[in-house]
C-alpha positions as CSV (number, residue, x, y, z in Angstrom):
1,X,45.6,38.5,27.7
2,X,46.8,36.5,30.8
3,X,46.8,32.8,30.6
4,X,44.0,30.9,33.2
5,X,45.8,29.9,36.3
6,X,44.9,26.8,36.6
7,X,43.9,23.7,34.4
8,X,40.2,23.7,32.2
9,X,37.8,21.2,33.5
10,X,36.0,19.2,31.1
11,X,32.5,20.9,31.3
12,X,30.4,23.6,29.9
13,X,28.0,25.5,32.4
14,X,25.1,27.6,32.1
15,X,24.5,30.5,34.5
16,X,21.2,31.8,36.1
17,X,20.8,35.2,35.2
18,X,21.9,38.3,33.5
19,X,25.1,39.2,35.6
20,X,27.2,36.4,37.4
21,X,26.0,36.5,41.3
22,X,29.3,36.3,43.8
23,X,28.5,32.8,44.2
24,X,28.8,32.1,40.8
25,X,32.0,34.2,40.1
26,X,33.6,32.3,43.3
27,X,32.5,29.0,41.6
28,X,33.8,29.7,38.7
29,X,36.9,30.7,39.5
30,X,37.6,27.6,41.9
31,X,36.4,25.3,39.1
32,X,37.3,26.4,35.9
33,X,35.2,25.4,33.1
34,X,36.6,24.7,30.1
35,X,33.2,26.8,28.5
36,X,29.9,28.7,29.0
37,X,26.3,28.2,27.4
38,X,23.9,31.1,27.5
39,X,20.1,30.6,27.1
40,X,17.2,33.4,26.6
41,X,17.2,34.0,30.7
42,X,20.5,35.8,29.9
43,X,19.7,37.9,27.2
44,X,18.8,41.4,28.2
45,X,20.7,44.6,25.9
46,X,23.5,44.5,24.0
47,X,25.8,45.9,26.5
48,X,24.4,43.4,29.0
49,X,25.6,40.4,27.4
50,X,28.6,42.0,26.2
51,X,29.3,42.5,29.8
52,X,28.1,38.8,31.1
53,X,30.2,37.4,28.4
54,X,33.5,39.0,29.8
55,X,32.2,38.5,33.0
56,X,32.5,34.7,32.0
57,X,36.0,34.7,31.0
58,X,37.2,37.1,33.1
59,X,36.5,33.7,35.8
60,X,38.7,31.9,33.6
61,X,41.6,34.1,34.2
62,X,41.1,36.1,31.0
63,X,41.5,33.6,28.4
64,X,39.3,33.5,25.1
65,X,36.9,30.6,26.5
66,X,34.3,29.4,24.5
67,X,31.0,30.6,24.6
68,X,28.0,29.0,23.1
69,X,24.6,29.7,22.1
70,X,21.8,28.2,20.6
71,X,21.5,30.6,17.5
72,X,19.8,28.4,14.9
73,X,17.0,30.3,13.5
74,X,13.4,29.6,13.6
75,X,11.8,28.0,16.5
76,X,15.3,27.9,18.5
77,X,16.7,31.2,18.3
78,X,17.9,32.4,22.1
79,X,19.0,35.7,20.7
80,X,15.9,38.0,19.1
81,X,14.5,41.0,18.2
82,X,15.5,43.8,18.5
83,X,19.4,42.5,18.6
84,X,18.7,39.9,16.7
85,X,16.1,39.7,13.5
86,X,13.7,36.9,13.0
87,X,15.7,34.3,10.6
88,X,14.0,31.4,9.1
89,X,14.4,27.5,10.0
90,X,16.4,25.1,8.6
91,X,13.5,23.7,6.6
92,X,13.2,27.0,5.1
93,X,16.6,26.7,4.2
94,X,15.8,23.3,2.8
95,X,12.6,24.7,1.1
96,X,14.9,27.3,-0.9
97,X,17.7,24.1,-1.5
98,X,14.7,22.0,-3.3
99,X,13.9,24.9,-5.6
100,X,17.5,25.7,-6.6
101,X,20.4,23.6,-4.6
102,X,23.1,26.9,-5.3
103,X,21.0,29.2,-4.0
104,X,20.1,26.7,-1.4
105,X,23.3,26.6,-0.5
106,X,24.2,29.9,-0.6
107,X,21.3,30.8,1.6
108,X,22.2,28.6,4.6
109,X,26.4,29.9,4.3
110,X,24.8,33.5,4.3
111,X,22.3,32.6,7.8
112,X,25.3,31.5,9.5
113,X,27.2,34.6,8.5
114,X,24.7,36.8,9.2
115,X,24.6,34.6,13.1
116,X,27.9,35.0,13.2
117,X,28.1,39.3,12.7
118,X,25.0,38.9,15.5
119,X,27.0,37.1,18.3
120,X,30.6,37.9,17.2
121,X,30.1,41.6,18.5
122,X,28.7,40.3,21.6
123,X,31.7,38.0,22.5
124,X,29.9,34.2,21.6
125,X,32.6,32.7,19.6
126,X,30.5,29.4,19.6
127,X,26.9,28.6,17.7
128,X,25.3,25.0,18.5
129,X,24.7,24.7,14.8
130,X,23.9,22.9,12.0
131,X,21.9,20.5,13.0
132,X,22.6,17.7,10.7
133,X,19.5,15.2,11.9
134,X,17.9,13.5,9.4
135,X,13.7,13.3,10.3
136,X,12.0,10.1,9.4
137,X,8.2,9.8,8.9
138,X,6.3,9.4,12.5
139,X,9.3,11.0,14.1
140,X,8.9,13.3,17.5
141,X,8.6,17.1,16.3
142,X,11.6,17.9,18.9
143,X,13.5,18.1,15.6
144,X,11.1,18.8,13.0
145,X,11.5,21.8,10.9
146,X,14.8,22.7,12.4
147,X,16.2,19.7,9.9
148,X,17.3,21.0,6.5
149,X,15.5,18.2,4.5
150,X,14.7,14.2,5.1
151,X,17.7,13.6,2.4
152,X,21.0,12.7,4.2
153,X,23.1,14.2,1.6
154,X,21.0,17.4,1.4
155,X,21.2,17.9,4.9
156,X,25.0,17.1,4.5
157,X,25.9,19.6,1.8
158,X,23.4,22.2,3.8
159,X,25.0,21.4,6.8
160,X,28.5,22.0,5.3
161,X,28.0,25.2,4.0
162,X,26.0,26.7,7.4
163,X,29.3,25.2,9.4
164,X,31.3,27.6,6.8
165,X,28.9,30.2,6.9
166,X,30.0,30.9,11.2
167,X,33.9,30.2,10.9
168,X,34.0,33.0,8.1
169,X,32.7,34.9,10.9
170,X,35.0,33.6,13.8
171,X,32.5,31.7,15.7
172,X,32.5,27.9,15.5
173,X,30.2,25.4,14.6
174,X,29.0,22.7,17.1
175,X,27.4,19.8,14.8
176,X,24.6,18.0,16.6
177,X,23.2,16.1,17.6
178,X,25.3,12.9,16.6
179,X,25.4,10.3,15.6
180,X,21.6,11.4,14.7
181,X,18.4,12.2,16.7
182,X,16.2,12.1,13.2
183,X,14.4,8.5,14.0
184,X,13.6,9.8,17.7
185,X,10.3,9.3,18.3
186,X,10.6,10.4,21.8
187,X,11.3,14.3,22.6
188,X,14.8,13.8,24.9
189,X,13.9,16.8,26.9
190,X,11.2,14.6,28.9
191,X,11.8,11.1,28.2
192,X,14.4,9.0,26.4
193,X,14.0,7.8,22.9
194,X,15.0,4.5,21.7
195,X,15.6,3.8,18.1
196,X,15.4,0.3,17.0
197,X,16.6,0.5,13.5
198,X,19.5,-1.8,12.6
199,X,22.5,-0.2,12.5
200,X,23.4,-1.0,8.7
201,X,20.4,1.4,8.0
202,X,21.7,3.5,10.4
203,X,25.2,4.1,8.9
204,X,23.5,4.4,5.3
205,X,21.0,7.0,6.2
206,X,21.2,8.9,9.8
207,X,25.3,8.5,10.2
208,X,25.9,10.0,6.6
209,X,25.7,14.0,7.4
210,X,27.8,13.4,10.5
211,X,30.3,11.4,8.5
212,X,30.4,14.3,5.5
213,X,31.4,16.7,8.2
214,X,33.9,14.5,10.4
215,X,36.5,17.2,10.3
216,X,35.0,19.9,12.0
217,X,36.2,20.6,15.8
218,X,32.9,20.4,17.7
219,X,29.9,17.7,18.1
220,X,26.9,17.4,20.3
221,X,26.2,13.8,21.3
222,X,22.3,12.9,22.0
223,X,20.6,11.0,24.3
224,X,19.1,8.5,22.2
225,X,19.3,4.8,23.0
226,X,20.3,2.7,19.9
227,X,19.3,-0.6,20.2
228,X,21.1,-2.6,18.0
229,X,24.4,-0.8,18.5
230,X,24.0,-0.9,22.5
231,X,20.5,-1.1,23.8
232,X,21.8,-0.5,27.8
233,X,23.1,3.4,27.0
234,X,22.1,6.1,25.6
235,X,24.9,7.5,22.5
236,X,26.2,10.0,25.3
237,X,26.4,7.5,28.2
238,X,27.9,4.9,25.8
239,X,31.1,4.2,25.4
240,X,30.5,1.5,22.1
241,X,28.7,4.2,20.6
242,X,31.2,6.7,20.6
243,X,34.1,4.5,20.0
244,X,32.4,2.2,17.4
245,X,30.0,4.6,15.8
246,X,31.3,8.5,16.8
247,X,35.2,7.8,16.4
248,X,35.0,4.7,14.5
249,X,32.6,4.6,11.0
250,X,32.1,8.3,11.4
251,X,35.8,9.0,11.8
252,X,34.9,12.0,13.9
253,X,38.1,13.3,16.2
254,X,37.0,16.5,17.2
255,X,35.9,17.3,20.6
256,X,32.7,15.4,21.7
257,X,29.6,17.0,24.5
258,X,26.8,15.6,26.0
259,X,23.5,17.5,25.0
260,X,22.5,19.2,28.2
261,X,22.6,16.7,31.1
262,X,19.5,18.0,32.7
263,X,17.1,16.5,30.2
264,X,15.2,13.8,31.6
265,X,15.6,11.0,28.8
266,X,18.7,10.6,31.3
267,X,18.0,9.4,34.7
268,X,19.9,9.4,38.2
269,X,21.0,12.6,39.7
270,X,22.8,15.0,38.2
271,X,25.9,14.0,39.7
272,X,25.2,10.5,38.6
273,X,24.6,11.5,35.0
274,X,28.0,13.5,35.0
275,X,30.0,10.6,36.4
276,X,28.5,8.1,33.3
277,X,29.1,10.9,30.7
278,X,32.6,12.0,31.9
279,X,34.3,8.8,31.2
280,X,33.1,8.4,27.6
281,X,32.8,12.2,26.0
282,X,35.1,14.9,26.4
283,X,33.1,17.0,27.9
284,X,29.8,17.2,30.4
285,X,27.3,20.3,29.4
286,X,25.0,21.8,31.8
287,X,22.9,24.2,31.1
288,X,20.2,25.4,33.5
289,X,23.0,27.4,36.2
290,X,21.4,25.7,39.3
291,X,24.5,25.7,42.0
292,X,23.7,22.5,43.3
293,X,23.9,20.9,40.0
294,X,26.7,22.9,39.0
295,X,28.5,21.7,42.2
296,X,27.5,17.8,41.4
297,X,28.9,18.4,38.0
298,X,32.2,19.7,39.1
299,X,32.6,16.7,41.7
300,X,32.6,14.5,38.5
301,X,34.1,15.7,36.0
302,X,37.8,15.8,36.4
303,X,40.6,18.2,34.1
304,X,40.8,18.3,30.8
305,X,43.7,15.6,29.8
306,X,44.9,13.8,26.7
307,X,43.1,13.3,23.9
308,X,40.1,15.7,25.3
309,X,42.9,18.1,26.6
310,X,43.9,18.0,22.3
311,X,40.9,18.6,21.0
312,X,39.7,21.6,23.3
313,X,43.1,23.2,22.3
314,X,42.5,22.5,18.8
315,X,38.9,24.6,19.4
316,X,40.3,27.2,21.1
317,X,43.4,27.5,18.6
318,X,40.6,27.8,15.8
319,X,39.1,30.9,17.5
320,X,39.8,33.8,15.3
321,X,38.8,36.7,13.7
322,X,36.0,37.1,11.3
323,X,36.9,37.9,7.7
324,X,36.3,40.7,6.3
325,X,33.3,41.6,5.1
326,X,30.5,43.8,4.1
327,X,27.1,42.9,6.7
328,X,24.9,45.6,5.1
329,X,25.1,43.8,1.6
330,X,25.2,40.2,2.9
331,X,22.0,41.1,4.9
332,X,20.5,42.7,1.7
333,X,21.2,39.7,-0.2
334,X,20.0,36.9,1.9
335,X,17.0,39.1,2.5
336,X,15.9,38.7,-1.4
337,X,17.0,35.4,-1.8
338,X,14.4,34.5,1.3
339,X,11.7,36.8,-0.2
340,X,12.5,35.1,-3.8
341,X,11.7,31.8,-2.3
């Protein structure tokens, strides 16, 4: 395996279709991203994203970049039938947790296994999951039943085992979306949502899951303006909130992305968005493959260095092999535990 040729930049970037144009390999190559994100526009056959996948990395001289998905089950589910079956939401999970909390558990550590044998044969070594938001009453559905349950431990002991569930089967977890998007009453995709709880309630209800699973290597920031933490920024263009809240109470040192900078709770250009991101996360995600946005991105982001440089090698030292085991029963087994609930 050669070694990438030049240094990683701190971004993440989408691409546009099923097989990387010339354009985008040239791109690529020139820029280096540190990572990849693929979305249901670049899911055809097996083979195809096999081959799209080490398309990706072959840009990146070769190395073992990450490659993240959206793999959560229910409603956001990129991958599906036929490569992928049907699997039920986090609620569900939640829903099987209330009845019994060990076979609650169990169930969410075998979804994430049963993810992982799904996009570990097809190269994605990265799944944007759990999603460790806590819903409150009233809140915007853009969460909704992809939330384990409205308790933060629940959804902190849930959200523990479905993190353990993927890195038994060498792909890692990306936590999201903290420090919590649960209160948003607001869907971030079209406009920005502004929480006005104080921040003591915060840390006691909505910070609590994030906190549980501080260790882990990955975590998704949101764009949710807190108002009694810093009501001028959104978490992911805020540098009190991630150095106060994310690194401070939290105690989370792992390595910290926007959510997609093309969501319009964030306004500006793209470029514009990029350059107040890069400063305060480690790393600027795009998503939607557009050239020109691509390009703006680049201009602001600069290499990976320092602290962000640390925790993207910790990441991509944690990339390894599954362990071993056997898919046919697991698959069996989580199949009558669902059926059971």
């Amino acid at each position: 395996m050669s070694t990438h040729s030049s240094p990683s930049k701190a971004m993440i970037l989408g691409c546009l279709g099923q097989r990387l144009s010339a354009d985008e390999k040239a791109f690529y190559r020139d820029q280096q991203p540190w990572g990849f994100i693929l979305f249901g526009r670049n899911i055809g056959d097996v083979e195809q994203i096999k081959d799209l996948v080490a398309e990706m990395r072959e840009t990146v001289g070769g190395r073992n970049a990450p490659v993240l998905i959206d793999q959560e089950g229910g409603r956001v589910q990129r991958i599906r039938e036929p490569i992928a079956p049907r699997y039920p939401s986090g609620a569900d999970i939640g829903a099987v947790y209330a009845r019994d909390a060990a076979l609650g558990l169990r169930a969410a550590w075998l979804l994430s296994r049963l993810h992982a044998f799904d996009l570990y044969r097809l190269g994605i070594n990265v799944d944007c999951l759990p999603v460790l938001d806590v819903p409150v009453a009233g809140a915007n559905n853009v969460i909704g039943d992809r939330a384990y349950a409205n308790d933060p431990h629940v959804v902190a002991a849930i959200g523990q085992a479905a993190a353990d569930g993927l890195k038994a089967g060498g792909v890692l977890p990306v936590m999201k979306h903290i420090p919590g998007h649960g209160r948003g009453m607001a869907d971030s995709h079209h406009d920005l949502p502004v929480v006005s709880t104080p921040r003591s309630e915060l840390q006691a209800h909505d910070f609590v899951p994030f906190k549980a699973l501080s260790n882990e290597l990955m975590a998704m920031s949101c764009h949710v303006v807190f108002s009694d933490i810093d009501p001028d920024n959104p978490a992911s263009t805020s540098r009190i909130v991630t150095e106060k809240v994310i690194r401070g109470e939290i105690g989370f040192d792992g390595l910290l992305m926007s959510d997609d900078i093309s969501m319009n709770a964030l306004k500006g250009t793209i470029g514009e968005r990029a350059q107040r991101i890069a400063p305060v996360l480690d790393v600027v995600l795009h998503c939607h493959g557009h050239m020109d946005e691509m390009t703006a991105v680049a201009a602001a982001v600069s290499e990976l260095t320092g602290a962000a440089r640390r925790r993207a090698d910790r990441v991509e030292q944690a990339l390894v092999a599954p362990e071993p085991a056997d898919e046919q029963s697991l698959r069996e087994e989580f199949s009558a535990l669902m059926a059971v609930s």
